[in-house]
Each structure stands twice: as structure tokens, then as C-alpha cells.
KOLZA-497229 format. One record per residue: residue in three letters; x, y, z of N, C-alpha, C in turn. Coordinates in steps of 0.02 Angstrom, whole numbers, padded with zeros to 5 digits, always signed. Last residue first. Layout:
ALAXYZXYZXYZ ...
***
This chain:
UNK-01067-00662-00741-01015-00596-00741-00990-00632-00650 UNK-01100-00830-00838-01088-00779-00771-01050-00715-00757 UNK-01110-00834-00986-01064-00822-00922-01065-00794-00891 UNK-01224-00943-01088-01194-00897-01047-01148-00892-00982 UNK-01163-01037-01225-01183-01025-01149-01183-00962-01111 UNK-01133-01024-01353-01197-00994-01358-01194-00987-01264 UNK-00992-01088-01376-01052-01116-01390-01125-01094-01384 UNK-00909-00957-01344-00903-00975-01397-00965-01023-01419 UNK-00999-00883-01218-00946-00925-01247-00961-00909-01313 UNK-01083-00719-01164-01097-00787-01176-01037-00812-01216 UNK-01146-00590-01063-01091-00627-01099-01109-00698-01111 UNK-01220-00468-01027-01232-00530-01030-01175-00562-01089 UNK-01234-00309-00941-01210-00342-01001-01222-00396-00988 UNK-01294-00238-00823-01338-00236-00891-01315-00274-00950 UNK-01208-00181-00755-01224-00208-00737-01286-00264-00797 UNK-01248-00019-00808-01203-00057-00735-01246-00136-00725 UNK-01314+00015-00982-01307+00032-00877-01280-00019-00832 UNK-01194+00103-01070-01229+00029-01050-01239+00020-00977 UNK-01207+00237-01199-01154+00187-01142-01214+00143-01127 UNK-01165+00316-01358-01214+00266-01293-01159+00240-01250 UNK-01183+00455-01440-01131+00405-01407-01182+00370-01354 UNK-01255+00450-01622-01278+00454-01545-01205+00406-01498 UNK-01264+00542-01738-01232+00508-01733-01237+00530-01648 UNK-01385+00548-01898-01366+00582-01843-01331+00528-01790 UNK-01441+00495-01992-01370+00519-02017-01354+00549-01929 UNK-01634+00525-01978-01551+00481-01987-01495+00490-02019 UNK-01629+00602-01808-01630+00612-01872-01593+00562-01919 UNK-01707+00559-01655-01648+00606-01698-01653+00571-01776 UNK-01855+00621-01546-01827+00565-01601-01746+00583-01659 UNK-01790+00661-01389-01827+00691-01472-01795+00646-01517 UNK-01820+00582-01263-01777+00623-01314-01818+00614-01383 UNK-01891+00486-01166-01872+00561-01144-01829+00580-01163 UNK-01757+00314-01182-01835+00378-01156-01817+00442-01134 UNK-01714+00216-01306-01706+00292-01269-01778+00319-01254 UNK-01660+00082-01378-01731+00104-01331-01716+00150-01294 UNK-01573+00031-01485-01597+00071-01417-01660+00099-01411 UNK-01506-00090-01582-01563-00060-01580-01564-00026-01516 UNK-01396-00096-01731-01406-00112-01665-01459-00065-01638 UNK-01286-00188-01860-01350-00167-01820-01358-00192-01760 UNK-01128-00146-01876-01140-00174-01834-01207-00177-01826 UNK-01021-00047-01918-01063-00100-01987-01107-00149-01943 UNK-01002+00024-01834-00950-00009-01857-00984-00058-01894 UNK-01156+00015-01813-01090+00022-01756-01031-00007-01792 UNK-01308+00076-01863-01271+00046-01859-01212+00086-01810 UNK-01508+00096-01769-01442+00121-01847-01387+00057-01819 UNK-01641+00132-01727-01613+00091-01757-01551+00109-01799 UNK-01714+00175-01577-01676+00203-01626-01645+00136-01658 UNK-01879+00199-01503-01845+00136-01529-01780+00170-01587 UNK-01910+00302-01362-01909+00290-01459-01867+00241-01474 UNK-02035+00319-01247-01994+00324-01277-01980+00311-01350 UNK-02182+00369-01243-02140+00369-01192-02075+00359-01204 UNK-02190+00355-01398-02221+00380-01337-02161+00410-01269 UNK-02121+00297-01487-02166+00244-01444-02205+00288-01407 UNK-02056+00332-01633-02071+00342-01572-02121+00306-01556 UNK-01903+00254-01709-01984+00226-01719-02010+00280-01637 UNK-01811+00306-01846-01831+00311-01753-01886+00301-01764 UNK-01662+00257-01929-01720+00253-01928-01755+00238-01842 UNK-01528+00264-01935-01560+00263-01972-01626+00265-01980 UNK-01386+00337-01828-01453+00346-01847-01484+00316-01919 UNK-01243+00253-01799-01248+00305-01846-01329+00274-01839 UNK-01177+00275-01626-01236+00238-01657-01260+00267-01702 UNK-01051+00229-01516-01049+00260-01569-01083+00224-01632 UNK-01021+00151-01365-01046+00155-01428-01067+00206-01463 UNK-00944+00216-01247-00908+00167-01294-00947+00155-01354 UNK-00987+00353-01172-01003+00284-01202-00943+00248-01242 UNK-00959+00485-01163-00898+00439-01150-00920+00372-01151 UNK-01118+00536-01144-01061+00574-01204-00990+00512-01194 UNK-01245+00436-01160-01179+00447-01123-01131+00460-01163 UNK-01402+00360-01191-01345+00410-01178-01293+00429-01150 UNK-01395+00186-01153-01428+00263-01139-01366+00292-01164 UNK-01481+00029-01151-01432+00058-01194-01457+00157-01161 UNK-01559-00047-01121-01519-00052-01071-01459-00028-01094 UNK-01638-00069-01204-01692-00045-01152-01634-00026-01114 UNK-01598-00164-01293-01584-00096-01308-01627-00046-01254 UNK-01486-00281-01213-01565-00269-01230-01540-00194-01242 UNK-01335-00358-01240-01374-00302-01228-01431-00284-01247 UNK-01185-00472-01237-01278-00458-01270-01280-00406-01231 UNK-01071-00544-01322-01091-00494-01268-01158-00495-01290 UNK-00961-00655-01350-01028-00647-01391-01045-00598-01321 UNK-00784-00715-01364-00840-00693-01334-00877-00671-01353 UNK-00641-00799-01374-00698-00778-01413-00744-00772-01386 UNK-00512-00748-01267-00548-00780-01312-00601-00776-01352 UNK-00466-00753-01085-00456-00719-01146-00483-00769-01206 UNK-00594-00734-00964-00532-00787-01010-00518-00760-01078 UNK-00614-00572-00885-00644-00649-00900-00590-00659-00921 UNK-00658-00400-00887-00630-00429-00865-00638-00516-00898 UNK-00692-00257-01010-00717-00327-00972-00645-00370-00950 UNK-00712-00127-01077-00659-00150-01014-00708-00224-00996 UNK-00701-00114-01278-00759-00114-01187-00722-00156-01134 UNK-00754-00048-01416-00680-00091-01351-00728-00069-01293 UNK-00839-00088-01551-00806-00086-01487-00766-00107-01479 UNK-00842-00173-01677-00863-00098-01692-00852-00075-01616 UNK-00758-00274-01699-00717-00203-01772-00777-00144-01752 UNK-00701-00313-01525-00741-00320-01595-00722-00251-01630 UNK-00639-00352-01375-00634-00284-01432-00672-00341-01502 UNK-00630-00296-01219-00673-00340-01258-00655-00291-01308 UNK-00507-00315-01084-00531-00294-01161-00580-00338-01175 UNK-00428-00319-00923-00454-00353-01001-00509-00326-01037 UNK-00290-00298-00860-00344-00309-00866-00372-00287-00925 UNK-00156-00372-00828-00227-00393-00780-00270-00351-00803 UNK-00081-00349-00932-00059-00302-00880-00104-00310-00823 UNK-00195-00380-01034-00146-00348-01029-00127-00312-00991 UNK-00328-00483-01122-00298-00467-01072-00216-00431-01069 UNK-00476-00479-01242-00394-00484-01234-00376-00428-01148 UNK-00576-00551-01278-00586-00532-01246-00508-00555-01238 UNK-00695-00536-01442-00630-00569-01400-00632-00520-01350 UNK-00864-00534-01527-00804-00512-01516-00742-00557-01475 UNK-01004-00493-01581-00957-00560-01573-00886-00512-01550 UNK-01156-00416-01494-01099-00402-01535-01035-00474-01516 UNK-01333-00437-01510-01274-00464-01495-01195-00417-01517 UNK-01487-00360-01429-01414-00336-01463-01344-00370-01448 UNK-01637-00449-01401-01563-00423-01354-01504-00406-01437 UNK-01776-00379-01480-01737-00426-01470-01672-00406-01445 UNK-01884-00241-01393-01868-00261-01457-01790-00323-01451 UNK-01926-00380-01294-01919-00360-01374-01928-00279-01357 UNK-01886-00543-01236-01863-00469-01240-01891-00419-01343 UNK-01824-00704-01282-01853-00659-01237-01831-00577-01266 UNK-01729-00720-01402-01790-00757-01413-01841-00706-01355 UNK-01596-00713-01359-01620-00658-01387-01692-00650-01424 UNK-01574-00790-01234-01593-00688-01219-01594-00664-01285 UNK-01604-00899-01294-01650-00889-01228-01646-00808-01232 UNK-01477-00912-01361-01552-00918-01391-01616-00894-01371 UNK-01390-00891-01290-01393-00847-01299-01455-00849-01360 UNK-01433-00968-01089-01400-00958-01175-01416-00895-01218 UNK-01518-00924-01001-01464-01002-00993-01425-00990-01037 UNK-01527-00767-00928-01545-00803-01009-01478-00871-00998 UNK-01567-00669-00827-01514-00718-00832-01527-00784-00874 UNK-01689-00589-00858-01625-00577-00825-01561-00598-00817 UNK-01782-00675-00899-01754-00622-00954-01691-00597-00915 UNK-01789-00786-00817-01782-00787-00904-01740-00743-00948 UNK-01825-00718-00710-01773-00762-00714-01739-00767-00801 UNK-01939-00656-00731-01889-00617-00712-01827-00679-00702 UNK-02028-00798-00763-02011-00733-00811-01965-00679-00792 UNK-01926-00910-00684-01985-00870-00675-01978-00817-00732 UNK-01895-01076-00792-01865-01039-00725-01935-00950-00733 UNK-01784-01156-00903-01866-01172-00861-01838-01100-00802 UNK-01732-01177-01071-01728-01146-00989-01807-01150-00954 UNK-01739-01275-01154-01670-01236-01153-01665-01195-01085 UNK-01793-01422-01204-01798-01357-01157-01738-01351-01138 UNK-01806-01490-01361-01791-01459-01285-01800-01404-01259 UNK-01872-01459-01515-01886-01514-01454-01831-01526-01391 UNK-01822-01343-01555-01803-01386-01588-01801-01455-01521 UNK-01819-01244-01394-01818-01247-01448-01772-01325-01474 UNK-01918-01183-01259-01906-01223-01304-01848-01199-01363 UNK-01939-01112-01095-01917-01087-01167-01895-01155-01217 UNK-02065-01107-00981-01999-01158-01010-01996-01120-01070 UNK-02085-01002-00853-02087-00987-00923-02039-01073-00928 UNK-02209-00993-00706-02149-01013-00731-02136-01030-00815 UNK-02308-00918-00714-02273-00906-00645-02204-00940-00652 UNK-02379-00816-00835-02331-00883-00807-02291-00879-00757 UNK-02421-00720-00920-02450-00756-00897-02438-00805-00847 UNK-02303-00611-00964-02374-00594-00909-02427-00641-00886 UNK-02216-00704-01051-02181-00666-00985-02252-00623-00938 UNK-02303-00759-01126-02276-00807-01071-02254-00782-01027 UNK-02340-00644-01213-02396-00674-01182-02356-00720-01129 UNK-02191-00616-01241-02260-00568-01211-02311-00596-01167 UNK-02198-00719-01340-02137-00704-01279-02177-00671-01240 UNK-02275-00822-01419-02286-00768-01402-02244-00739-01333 UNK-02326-00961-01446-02255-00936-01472-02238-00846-01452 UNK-02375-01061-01311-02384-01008-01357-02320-00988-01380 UNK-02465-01154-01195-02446-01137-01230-02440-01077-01310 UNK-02485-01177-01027-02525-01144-01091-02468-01131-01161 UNK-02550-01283-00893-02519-01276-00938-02515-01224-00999 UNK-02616-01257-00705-02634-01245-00808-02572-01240-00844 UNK-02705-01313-00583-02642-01330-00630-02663-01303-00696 UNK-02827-01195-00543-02823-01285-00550-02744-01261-00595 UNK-02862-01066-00468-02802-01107-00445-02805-01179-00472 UNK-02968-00974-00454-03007-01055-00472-02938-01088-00476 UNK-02912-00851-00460-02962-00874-00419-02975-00942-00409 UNK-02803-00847-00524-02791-00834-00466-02871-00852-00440 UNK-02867-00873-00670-02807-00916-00611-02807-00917-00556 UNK-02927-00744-00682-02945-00819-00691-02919-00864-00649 UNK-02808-00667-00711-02885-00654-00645-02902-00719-00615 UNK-02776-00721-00816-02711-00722-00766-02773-00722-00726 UNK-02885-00710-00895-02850-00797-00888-02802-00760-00818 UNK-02897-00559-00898-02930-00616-00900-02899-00685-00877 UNK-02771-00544-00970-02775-00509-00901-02851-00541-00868 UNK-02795-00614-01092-02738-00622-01041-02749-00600-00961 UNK-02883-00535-01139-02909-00590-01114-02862-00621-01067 UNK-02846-00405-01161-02904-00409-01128-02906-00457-01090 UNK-02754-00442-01273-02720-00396-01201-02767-00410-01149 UNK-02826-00490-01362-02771-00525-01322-02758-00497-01277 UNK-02903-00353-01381-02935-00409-01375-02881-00454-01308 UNK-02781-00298-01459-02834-00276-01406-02859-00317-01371 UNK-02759-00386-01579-02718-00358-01528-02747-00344-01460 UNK-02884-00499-01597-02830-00457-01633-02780-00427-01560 UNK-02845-00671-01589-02873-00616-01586-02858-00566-01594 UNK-02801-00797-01607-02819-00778-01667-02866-00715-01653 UNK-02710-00847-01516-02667-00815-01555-02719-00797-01608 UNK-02760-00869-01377-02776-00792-01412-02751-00779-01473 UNK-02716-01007-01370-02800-00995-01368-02797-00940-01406 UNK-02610-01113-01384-02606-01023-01420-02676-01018-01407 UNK-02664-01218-01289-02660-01223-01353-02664-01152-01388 UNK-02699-01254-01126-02724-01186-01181-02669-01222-01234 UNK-02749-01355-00999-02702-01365-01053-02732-01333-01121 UNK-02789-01379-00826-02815-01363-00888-02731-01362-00923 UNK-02823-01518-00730-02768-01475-00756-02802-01454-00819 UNK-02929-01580-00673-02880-01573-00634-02817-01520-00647 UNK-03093-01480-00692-03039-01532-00704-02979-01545-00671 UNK-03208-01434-00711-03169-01430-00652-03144-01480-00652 UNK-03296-01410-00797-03274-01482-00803-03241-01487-00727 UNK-03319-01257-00815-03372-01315-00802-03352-01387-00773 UNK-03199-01245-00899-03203-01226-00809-03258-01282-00793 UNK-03235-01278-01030-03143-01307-00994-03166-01297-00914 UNK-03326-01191-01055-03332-01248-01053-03288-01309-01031 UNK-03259-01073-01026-03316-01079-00994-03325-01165-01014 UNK-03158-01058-01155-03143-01068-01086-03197-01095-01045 UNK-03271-01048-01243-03226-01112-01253-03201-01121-01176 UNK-03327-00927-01207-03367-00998-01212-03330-01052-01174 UNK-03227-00859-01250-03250-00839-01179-03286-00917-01182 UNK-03207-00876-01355-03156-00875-01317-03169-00879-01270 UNK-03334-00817-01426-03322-00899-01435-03271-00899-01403 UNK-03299-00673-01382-03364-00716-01361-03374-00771-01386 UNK-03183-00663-01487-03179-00653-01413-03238-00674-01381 UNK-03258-00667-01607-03208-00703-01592-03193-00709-01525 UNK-03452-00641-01574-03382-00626-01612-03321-00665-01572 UNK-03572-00737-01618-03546-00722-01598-03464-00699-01626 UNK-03662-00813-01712-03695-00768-01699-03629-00705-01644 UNK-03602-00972-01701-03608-00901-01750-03619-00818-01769 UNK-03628-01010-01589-03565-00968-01600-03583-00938-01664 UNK-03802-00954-01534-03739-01018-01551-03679-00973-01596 UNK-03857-00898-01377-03830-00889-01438-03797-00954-01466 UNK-03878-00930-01226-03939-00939-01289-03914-00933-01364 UNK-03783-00864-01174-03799-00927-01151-03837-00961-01212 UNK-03747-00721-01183-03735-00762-01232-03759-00845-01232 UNK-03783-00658-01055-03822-00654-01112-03817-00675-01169 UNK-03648-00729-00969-03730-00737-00987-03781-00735-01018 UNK-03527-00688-00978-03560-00730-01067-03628-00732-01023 UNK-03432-00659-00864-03462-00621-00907-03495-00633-00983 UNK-03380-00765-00833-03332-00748-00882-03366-00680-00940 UNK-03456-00763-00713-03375-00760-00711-03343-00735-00759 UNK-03568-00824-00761-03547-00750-00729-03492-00728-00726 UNK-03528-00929-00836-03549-00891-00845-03560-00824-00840 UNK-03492-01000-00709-03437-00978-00729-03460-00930-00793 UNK-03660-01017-00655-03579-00982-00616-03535-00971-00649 UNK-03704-01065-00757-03699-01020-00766-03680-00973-00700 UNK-03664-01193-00729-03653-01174-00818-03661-01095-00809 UNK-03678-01253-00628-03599-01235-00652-03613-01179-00712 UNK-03816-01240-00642-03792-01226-00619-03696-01197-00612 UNK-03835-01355-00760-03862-01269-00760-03837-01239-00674 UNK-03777-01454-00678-03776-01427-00731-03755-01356-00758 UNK-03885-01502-00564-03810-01462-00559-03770-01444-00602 UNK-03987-01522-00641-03981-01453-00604-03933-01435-00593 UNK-03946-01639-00715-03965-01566-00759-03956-01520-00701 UNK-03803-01728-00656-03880-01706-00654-03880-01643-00683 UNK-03673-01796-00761-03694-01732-00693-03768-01726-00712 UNK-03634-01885-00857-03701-01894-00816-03689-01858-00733 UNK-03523-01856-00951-03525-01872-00863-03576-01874-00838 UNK-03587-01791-01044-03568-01859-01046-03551-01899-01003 UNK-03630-01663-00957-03701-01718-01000-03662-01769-01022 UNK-03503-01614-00962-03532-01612-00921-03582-01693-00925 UNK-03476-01580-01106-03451-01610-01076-03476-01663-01004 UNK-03614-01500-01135-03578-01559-01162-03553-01595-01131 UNK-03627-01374-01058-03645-01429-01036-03626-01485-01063 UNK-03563-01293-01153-03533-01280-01104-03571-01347-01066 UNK-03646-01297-01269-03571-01333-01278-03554-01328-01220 UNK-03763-01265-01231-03775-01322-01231-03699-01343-01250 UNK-03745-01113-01202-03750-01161-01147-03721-01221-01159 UNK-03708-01075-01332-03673-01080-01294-03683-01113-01220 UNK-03797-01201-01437-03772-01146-01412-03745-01130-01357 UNK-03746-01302-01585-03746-01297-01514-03770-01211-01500 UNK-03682-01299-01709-03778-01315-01706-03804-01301-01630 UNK-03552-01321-01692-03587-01234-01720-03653-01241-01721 UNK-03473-01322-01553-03495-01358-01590-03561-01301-01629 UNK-03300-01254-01561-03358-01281-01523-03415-01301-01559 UNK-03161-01240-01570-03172-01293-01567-03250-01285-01525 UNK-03071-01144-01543-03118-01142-01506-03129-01200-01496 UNK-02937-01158-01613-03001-01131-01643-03060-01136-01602 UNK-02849-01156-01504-02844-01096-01542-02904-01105-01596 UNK-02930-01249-01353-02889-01247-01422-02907-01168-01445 UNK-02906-01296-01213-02949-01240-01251-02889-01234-01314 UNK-02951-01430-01105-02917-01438-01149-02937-01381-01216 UNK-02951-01526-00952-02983-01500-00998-02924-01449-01052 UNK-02944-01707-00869-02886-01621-00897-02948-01610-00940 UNK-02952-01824-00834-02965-01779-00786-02918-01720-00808 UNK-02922-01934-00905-02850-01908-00889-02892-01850-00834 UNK-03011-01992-00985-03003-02044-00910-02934-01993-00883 UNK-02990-01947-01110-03037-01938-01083-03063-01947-01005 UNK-02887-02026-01144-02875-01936-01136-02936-01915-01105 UNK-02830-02162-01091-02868-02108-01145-02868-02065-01107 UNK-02683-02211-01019-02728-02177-01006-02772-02157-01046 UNK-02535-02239-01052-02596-02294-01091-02657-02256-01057 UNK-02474-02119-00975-02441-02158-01030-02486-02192-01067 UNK-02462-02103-00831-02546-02086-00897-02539-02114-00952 UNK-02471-02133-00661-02421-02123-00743-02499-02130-00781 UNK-02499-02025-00522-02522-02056-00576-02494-02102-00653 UNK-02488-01874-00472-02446-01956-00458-02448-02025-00487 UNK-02576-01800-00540-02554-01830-00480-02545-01876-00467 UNK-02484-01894-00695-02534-01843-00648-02572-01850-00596 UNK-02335-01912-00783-02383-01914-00727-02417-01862-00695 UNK-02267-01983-00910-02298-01948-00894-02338-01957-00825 UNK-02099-02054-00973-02165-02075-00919-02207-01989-00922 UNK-02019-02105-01111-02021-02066-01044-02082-02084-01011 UNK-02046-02092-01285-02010-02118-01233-02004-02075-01159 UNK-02172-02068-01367-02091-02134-01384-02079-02124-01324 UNK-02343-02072-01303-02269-02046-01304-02215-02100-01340 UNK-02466-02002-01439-02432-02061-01395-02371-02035-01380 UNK-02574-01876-01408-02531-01903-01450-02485-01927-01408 UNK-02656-01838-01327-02694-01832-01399-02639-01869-01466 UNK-02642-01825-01194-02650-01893-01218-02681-01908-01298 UNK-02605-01722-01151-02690-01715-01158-02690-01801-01162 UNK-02449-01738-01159-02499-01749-01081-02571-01756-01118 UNK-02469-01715-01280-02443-01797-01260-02469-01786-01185 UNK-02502-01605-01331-02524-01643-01339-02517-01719-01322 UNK-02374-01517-01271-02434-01528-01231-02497-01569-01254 UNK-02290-01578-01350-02278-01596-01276-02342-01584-01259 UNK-02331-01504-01483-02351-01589-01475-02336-01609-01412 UNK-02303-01397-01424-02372-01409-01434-02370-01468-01429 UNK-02164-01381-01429-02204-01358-01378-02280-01387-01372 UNK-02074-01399-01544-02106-01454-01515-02171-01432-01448 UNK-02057-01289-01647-02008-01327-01582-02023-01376-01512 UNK-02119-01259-01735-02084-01314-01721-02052-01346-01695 UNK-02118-01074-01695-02147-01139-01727-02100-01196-01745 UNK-02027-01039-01545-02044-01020-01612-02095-01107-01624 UNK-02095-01026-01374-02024-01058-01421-02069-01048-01491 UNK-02150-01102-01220-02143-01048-01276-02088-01062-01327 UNK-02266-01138-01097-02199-01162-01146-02193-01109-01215 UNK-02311-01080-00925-02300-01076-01007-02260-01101-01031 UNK-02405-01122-00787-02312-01150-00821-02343-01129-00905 UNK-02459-01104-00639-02480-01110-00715-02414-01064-00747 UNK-02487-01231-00515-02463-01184-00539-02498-01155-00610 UNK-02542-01313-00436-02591-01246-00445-02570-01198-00476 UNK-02456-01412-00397-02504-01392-00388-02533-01335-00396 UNK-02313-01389-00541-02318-01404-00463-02415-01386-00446 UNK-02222-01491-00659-02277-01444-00658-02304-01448-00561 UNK-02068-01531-00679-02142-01552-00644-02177-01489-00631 UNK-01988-01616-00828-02018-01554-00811-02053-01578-00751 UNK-01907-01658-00958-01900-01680-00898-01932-01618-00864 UNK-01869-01716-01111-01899-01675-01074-01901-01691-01045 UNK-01800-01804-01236-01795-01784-01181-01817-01740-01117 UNK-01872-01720-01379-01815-01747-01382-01819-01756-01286 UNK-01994-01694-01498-01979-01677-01432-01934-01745-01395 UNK-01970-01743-01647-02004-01691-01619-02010-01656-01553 UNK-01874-01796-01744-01895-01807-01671-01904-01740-01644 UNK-01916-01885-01894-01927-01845-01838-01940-01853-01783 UNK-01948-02030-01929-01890-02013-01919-01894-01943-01882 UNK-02078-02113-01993-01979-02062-02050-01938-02033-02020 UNK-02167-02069-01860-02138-02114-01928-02093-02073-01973 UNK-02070-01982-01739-02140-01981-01783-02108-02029-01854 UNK-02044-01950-01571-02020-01973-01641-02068-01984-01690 UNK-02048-01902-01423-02079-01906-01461-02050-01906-01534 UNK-02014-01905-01247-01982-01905-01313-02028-01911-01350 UNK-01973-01862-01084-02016-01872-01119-01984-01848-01203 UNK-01901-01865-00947-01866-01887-00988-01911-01912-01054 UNK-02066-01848-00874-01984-01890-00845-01957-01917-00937 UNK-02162-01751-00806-02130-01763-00875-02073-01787-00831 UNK-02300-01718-00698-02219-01729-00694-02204-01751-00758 UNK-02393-01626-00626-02401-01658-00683-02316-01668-00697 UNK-02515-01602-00461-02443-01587-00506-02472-01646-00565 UNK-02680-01542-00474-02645-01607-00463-02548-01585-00495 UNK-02841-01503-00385-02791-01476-00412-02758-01562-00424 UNK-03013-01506-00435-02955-01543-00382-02911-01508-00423 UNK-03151-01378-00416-03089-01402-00440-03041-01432-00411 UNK-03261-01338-00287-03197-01314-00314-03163-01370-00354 
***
């Protein structure tokens, strides 16, 4: 079996000649056996963090450690991590055995025990009859399967994904996810994974960090994330179709208090002042005495339900209604908001506690 190991970030920085600072302060501990997604749009440093644990890129400032370890001057090679990039990255004269032994064959593991790993996880990942092929010969999802297979072989201390699926098609991704999660739960080594993909972090990750513009804005469980968003970057970055802001104030009279913007009034209690409300449209329904009033422009049906898109007092805003006939656009829907379901946030983006 695979050693497991935590992986601790203390106050980790990264600056790049001219002056970019690409990952600003980080402070994270990855726990034994977990497997922690980082997520966040392009550029927001997610990747080059996980290229500073691989050791593929130096740190400016902070400590890195694995089990217990600091890695900081470590090669990457002496780090005991394996490492599945978004192009596979395998070697195209090779075939799939002989990339999955590579590694292996530079560690002078004996040939038998070799071919052995090689084609236990083989079975595992369902590529046997690919053993003999070289990637060419193969389709995108069977060089995925490889690449992983050659990360397991190593039985490393921590694996570390790099968007692996972002170049599969839809289908596929759904496949392999539910794959890698299987994965996990059996062979339990520490895995890092990264991706800009909200979806993919909220079904893969026992714990989501949300990035942006080199910090972390929230660490905590995918029902943590989306339920109680640190900010209002966090709830509208999670969730799709994306959370529904409206800006507004929040006026008091007689004890009790108003939220009013030019397209609602809504009874909220809090400090009187400038307030930002959010609402996922999953958490928007029907209700003749709603407070919102939603001119129809355009219904996407899903099936099971229909994505309605129109405006609120010049306001776009999106619901997610199940079990109704797509309505028409010009057609005018009253909504209410289920109990409990609002998310408020300051004037600086924070959120407030109800």
C-alpha cells in the first residue's frame, strides 16, 4: 500500500521577476489521506501553488512541508509525490506499460515487482488490453487512464492532478471523476487536484479551497462552500447556474427593517445601510405574494426543471423552477424565496451572518 503523509503550506508566496505576485500568503494543511481541491478562475494562482509543493517552482516566501518534513530545497524528485498533468504527458515511442514502468525502472524496483504493480493498477483502471499500445493508438480517455496508472504505480506519498479532465469532452469527465473519487477511496494516498471547474471540486473534494488573485478566500467542505460562502466572490463563483445578487439598503422603522433596492422590498432585519443579498436561483419558487416580480425572457428546459431568465426592475435574474411549463417571454412570474435561503453580504463583499 502507498505511505500516506499531511502536506502543510505556512504563509506560502510566490513573486516572479517584474514583479508579479502570483500566490500571495497561503497557509493550508492538507491532512492524511485527504483529497483537497483548489479552484478559482484562470490566474489565480492555484496551479503555480501546486507547482511549488511538486517543487516544479521555487517558493519566495513561507515553508512547505511533507510529512513533517520542510521541502523548500528538496528536488522534486526526492519529494515522494507523483504528479498527472492535463496533457498526459507520456512518452509517445513508449507503450503503455513501458510509461507506467518508467518511473518505477529509475528507482531500480526489480522487473518482477514491476510488472507486477504495473498490472494491478492496470486492472484497476481497467487499461489491460492497452498495456501493449503506445498512446497514439489511443483515445483521450485511455492516455488518462495511463497517465493516472503511472502516478499509482509509484505509490507515492501524495498525488498532485493538474485540471487532468479539462481536455475531455463532457461525458467522458463525468466518467472519470466518478473514477478518481472510487479511486481514492480505495488506495487513500493524500491528493491534491486542481481545477477551474466548480463542479468538478464540489464532487471531488472532501475539502474545496476557493482561490482568487493568489489567496484563499475560503477553505472548508463542499456543503460548507456553497452554503455559507466567506464572501460574495465565493457564492457567486460556486453554484451554477451563478448566485443572483441584488445591491440594495437596509432601512429600519418602528424595529423593523427593510431591504429596499429600485427592483425589491423585502422584510430583513440587520444595521441599517448598504447591503448586497444573494440568492441561488435553485432557491427561487413560485409564490403568488412573492416579493419578486420576474418579466420572462428566455426558458432554457432542463428536464426536470427550467432555467427562467428575465428581468426585476431592470434587474437580471435567473430561477430554477421545477415541475412547470416553460413560460413564454413577456410572461410575468411572482417569486418568493425559500426560508432561510438568503445570504447577505456588507458593503466590502463579506458575508453576514443571518
Amino acid at each position: 500500500m502507498p505511505a500516506m503523509a499531511s502536506v502543510e503550506l505556512q504563509a506560502i508566496g510566490k513573486t516572479y521577476p517584474g514583479g508579479t505576485r502570483a500566490v500571495d500568503g497561503c497557509t493550508l494543511t492538507i491532512e492524511d489521506g485527504e483529497f483537497l481541491v483548489l479552484v478559482g478562475p484562470s490566474g489565480c494562482g492555484k496551479s503555480t501553488l501546486l507547482r511549488m509543493i511538486a517543487g516544479l517552482e521555487d517558493v519566495t516566501d513561507g515553508t512547505i512541508a511533507i510529512d513533517g518534513s520542510q521541502v523548500n530545497r528538496v528536488a522534486p524528485k526526492q519529494r515522494d509525490i507523483a504528479m498527472v498533468f492535463q496533457n498526459y504527458a507520456l512518452y509517445p515511442h513508449m507503450s503503455a506499460r513501458k510509461n507506467m514502468e518508467f518511473g518505477l525502472k529509475l528507482r531500480k524496483v526489480p522487473r518482477d515487482e514491476r510488472r507486477t504493480r504495473v498490472e494491478e493498477v492496470a486492472g484497476q483502471l481497467g487499461i489491460t488490453e492497452l498495456l501493449d499500445r503506445r498512446p497514439g493508438a489511443m483515445s483521450g480517455g485511455q492516455q488518462q487512464r495511463v497517465a493516472l496508472g503511472r502516478a499509482i504505480v509509484r505509490q507515492p506519498k501524495v498525488f498532485l492532478f493538474d485540471e487532468p479532465l479539462s481536455n475531455l469532452d463532457a461525458k467522458l469527465r463525468t466518467q472519470m471523476r466518478a473514477e478518481l473519487k472510487s479511486l481514492h477511496q480505495r488506495v487513500g494516498t493524500t491528493s491534491i487536484y486542481v481545477t477551474h471547474d466548480q463542479e468538478e471540486a464540489m464532487t471531488l473534494g472532501d475539502r474545496v479551497v476557493v482561490m482568487r488573485d493568489g489567496h484563499i478566500q475560503q477553505c472548508g467542505s463542499p456543503m460548507e462552500v456553497y452554503t455559507r460562502p466567506a464572501n460574495r466572490f465565493v457564492a457567486g463563483f460556486i453554484g451554477a447556474p451563478t448566485m443572483n445578487f441584488i445591491e440594495g439598503r437596509i432601512e429600519s422603522q418602528g424595529g423593523q427593517g427593510t431591504f429596499v433596492s429600485d427592483a425589491v422590498r423585502i422584510d430583513l432585519t440587520g444595521p441599517d445601510g448598504p447591503t448586497t443579498i444573494g440568492i441561488r436561483p435553485e432557491h427561487l419558487v413560485l409564490d403568488e405574494h412573492g416579493p419578486i416580480e420576474l418579466i420572462v425572457n428566455v426558458s432554457e428546459p432542463l428536464g426536470d426543471a427550467t432555467d427562467v431568465v428575465g428581468t426585476c426592475g431592470g434587474l437580471h435574474l435567473v430561477a430554477r423552477l421545477r415541475r412547470i411549463e416553460p413560460p413564454r417571454p413577456g410572461d410575468r412570474l411572482r417569486l418568493g424565496i425559500e426560508d432561510g435561503a438568503m445570504h447577505r453580504f456588507d458593503a466590502d463583499g463579506t458575508s453576514i451572518e443571518s
